[in-house]
N, C-alpha and C positions, 0 to 999 in steps of 0.2 A: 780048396782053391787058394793060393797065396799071389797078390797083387804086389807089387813093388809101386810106391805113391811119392810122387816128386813134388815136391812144392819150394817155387822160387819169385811168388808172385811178387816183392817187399826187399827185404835185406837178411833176412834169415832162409840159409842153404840149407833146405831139411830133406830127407828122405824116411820112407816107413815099409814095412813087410805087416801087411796086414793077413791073415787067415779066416776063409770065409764070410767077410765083413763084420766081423766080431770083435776077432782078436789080436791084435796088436804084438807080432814078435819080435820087433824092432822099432828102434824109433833116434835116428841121429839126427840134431841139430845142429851148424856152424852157425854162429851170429856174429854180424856185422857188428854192434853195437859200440865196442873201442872204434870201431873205425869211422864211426858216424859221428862220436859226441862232442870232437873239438868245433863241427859246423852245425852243432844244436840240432840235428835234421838229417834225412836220411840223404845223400847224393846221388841219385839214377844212374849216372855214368860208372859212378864207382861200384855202386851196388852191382849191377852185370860182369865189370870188369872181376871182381869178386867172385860170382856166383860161376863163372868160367874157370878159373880158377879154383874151383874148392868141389866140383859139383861131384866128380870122378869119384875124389878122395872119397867122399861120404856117402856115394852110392854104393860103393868098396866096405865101406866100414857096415854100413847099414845090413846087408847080404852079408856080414863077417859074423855081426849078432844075431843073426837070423839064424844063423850054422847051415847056411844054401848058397848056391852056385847059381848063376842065372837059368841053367838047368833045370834048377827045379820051381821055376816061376811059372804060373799060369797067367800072367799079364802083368801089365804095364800101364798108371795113368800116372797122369800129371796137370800141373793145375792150368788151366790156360786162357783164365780169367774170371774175376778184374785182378786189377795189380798194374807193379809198371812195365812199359811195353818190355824193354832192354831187359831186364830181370825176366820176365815171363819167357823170354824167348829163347833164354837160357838155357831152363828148366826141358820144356817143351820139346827144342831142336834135339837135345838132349834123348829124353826119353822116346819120342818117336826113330833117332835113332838105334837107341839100344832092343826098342819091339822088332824092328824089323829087319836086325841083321840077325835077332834070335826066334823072328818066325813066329811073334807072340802077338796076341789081339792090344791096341793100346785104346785106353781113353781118356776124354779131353774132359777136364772136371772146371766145372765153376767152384773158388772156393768159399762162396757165399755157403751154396749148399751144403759141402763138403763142414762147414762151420756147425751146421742144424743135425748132420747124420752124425756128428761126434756123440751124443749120447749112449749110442748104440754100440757103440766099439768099448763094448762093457765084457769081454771075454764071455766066462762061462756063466757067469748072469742074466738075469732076465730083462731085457730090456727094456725101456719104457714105451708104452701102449702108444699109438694115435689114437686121436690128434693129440696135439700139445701147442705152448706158445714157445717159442722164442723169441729171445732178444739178443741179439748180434753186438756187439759194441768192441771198436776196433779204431787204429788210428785214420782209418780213412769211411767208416762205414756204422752206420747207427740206425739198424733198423727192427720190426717187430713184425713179425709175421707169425699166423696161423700155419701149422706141418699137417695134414690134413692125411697126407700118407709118403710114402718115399715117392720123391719129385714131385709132389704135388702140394705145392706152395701157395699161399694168400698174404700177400703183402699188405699188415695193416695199416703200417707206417713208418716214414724214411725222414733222413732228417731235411732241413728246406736251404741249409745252408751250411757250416759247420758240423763235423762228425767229433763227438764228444773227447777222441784221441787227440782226436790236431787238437780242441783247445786246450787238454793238457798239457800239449808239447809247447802252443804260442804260451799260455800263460809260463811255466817252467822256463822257458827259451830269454822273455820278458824281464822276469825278477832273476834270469842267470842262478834258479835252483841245478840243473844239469840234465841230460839227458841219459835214457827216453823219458818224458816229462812225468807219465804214468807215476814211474815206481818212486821219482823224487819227490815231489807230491804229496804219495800216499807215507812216503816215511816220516816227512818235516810232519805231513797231517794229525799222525802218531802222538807227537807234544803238546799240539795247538789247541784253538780255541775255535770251534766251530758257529762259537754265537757272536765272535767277535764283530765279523760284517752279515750285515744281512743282503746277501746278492739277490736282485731278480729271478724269479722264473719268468718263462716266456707265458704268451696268452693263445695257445695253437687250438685249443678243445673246442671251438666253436666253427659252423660253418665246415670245408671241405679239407679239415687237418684235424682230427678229432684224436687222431694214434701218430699225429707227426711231432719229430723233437727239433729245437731251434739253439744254438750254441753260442750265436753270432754277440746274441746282447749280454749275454753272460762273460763271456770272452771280453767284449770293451766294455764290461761294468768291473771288473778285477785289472784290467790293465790301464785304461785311462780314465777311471772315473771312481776310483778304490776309495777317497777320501768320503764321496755324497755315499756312502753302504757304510759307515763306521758305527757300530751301537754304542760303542763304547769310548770314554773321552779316556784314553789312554796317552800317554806323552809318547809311547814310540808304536811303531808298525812294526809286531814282530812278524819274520817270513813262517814261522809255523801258525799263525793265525790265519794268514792268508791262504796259507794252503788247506787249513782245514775247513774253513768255512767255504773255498770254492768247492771242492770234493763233494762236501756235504750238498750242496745246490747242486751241483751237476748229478751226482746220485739221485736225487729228489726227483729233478726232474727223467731221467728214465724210471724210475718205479712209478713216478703218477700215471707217466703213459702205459705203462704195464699193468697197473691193478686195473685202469680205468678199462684196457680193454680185455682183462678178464670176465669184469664184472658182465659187462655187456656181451660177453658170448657165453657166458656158465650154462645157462638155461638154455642154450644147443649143445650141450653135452651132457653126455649121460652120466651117471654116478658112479661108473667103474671105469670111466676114463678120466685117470685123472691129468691133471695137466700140468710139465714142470714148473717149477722155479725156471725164472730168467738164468741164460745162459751166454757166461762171459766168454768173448773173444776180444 
């Protein structure tokens, strides 16, 4: 069975030709990214105006790589939430058109989930067992959930206010490192000095946030309050210092939540189930 999978939920126009939910015989990406960086941030209007624009081209291209004809597709999805409306509806209008002028079944994917079944699209590899944990972390989304089986999900923990991507991007966006704030970031972080500042972690393990992440104080401890975090009496602030030591705290804080709630579920799992590594988006 070969799927054709649209996803336009953000600023990246992607299409895929997946095979029996395994394997992966295409996979094109158009990225916004030149076109976002001069306003530090993605723009919704543009991004759709874009995504209408480009979706044909790489739906085209995507079925090129494949070496198929819509002929020989046995469905149709696409992503149809969250993301932004205007971008979503792109994708979507889209795809529900192409299903049913070719008389094929479509479906509507969350791509939260769609994030968690990526380990699986390991072609002719064995896949990894249930249950597992993952961790989701994404510009708009920071969560940790138990996979328990396909679609069947347990949310351990979300974040309560900032998703670890946006503070990337406001910190990046702040000190004019460049966008997407991620990958500038992690480059300057490369040189720097991660003991330079010591940032906050948040206090959430107690009470009714025990797997939940918080971004907000980290975010204005690097931005307006960078001088009270300085370990070190150095005459300048260099920007790879800054980035390495935010990196490193904000890493910190998703693996504390991560182990903390491995350790507390191990003992409901058995010994041949084992359970990934945290899992980037």
């Amino acid at each position: 069975m070969k799927i054709l999978g649209i996803e336009s939920s953000c600023d990246e126009c992607a299409a895929a030709v997946v095979e029996n939910g395994t394997r992966v015989l295409s996979n094109v990406v158009a990225t916004q990214i030149p076109h976002h960086a001069k306003y530090n941030g993605v723009v919704p209007e543009l991004a759709s105006r874009m995504h209408t624009e480009w979706i044909y081209g790489v739906v085209k291209k995507t079925l090129d790589a494949a070496g198929l004809t819509p002929a020989g597709l046995d469905g149709v999805a696409a992503t149809a939430h969250p993301g932004l409306l205007g971008s979503l509806l792109v994708g979507l209008s889209f795809a529900k058109a192409f299903a049913w002028a070719r008389g094929l079944p479509f479906i509507a994917i969350n791509h939260m989930l769609a994030h968690l079944y990526a380990p699986r699209l390991c072609g002719e590899n064995t896949p990894p067992d249930y249950p597992f944990l993952g961790l989701l972390v994404s510009g708009g989304h920071s969560i940790i959930c138990r996979v328990n089986n396909f679609d069947d999900i347990t949310v351990l923990g979300t974040t309560i206010d900032d998703a670890v991507g946006e503070a990337f991007d406001k910190v990046s966006k702040h000190y004019g490192f460049g966008y997407p704030g991620g990958s500038y970031i992690d480059k300057l972080a490369k040189t720097g000095d991660p003991t330079a500042f010591h940032f906050p972690l948040p206090s959430l393990h107690k009470g009714d946030h025990p797997y939940d992440v918080s971004y907000s104080g980290l975010k204005t401890a690097v931005v307006n309050q960078l001088e009270q975090f300085r370990s070190k009496n150095t005459i300048t602030v260099r920007p790879e210092d800054i980035a390495a030591s935010f990196q490193k705290t904000a890493v910190e804080i998703l693996l504390r939540i991560f182990f903390r709630a491995l350790i507390s579920i191990w003992r409901t799992i058995s010994a041949d189930k084992p359970i990934l590594s945290p899992i980037f988006f």
